[in-house]
VOGU-3710 file (C-alpha; in Angstrom, 3 decimals, decimal comma):
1> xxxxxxxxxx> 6,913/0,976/5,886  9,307/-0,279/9,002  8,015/-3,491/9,220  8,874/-4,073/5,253  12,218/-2,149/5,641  12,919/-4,549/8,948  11,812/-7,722/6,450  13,744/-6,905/3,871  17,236/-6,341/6,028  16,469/-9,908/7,818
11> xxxxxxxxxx> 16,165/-7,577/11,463  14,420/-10,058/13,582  15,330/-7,357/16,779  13,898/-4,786/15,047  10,325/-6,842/13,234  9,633/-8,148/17,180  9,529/-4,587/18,437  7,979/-3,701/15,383  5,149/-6,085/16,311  4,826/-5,362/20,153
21> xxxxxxxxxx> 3,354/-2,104/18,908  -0,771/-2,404/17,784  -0,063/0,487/15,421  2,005/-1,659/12,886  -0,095/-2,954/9,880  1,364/-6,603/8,450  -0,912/-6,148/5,492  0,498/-3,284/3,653  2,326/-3,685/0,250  4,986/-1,780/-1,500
31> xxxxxxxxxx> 3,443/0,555/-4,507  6,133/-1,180/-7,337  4,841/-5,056/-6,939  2,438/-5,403/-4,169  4,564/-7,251/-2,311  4,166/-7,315/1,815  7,018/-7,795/4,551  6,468/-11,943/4,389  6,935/-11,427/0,409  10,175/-9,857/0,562
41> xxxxxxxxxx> 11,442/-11,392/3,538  10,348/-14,713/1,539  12,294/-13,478/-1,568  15,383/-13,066/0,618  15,500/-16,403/2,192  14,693/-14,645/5,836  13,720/-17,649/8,255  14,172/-15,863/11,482  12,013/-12,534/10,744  9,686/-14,937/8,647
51> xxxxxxxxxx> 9,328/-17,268/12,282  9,176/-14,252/13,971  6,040/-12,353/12,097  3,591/-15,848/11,410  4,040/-16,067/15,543  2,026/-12,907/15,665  -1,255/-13,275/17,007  -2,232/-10,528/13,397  -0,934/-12,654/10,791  -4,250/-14,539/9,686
61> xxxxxxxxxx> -4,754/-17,082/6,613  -4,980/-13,648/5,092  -2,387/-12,259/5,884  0,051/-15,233/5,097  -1,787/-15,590/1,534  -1,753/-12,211/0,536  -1,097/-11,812/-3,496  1,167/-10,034/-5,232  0,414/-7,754/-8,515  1,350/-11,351/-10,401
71> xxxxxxxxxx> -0,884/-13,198/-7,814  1,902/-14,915/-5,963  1,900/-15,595/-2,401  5,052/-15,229/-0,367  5,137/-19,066/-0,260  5,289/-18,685/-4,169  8,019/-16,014/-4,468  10,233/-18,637/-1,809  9,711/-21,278/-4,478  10,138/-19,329/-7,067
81> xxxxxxxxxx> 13,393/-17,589/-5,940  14,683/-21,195/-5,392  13,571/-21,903/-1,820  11,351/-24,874/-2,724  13,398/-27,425/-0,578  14,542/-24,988/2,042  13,660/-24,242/5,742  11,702/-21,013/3,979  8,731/-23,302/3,016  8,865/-25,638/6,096
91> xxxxxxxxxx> 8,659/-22,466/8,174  5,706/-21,591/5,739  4,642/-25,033/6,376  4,433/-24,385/10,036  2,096/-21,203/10,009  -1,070/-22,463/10,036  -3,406/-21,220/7,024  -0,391/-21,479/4,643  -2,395/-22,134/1,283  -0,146/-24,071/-0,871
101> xxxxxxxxxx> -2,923/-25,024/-3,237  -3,678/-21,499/-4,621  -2,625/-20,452/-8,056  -0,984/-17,020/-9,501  -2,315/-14,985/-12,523  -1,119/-17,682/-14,698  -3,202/-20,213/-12,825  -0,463/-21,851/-11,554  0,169/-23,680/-7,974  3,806/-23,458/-6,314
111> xxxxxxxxxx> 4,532/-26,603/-7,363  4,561/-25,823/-10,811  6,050/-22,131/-10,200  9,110/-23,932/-7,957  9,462/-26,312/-11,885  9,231/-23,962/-14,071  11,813/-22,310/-12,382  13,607/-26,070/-12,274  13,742/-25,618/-8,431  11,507/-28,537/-7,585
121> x> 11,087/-32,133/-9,607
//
């Protein structure tokens, strides 16, 4: 969809006129991994579209901890990508109803994703 597309290329121009328009959905996933726009845009270390979407009045608690196929929030995928101590999860931080407590398939919290991965101590 455009507002994944706009995500994924870090287009903050193009996500806030994506958002001025009621007609854009921020819940819809790719087919491949179930991922949403704040996934990928998560996955590619994109603060300023990831600011930009969690100010939109539309992105709810569950919106912002919407699973994956693997059950992994977009919080998750930041730590697990290696975003742990990075402005990616103090943005994440910042949107209110970020669950950081939730777990993935494997039952396992972002904590212990971001040190499995070795990204967090």
């Amino acid at each position: 969809t455009p507002i994944y597309w706009a995500m994924y290329n870090n287009h903050p121009c193009v996500v806030t006129t994506l958002l001025s328009s009621a007609e854009t959905k921020l819940d819809v996933t790719d087919r491949h991994y179930g991922m949403t726009g704040l996934h990928i845009a998560c996955y590619n270390n994109s603060v300023a579209v990831i600011r930009i979407f969690g100010r939109d009045v539309r992105c709810t608690p569950d919106i912002l901890n919407m699973k994956d196929k693997q059950g992994r929030t977009a919080a998750m995928i930041a730590a697990e990508y290696g975003y742990f101590d990075t402005e990616i999860i103090q943005e994440m931080a910042r949107l209110e109803g970020t669950d950081f407590g939730t777990v993935n398939r494997r039952g396992q919290t972002l904590i212990e994703v971001a040190r499995q991965q070795k990204h967090a101590e």
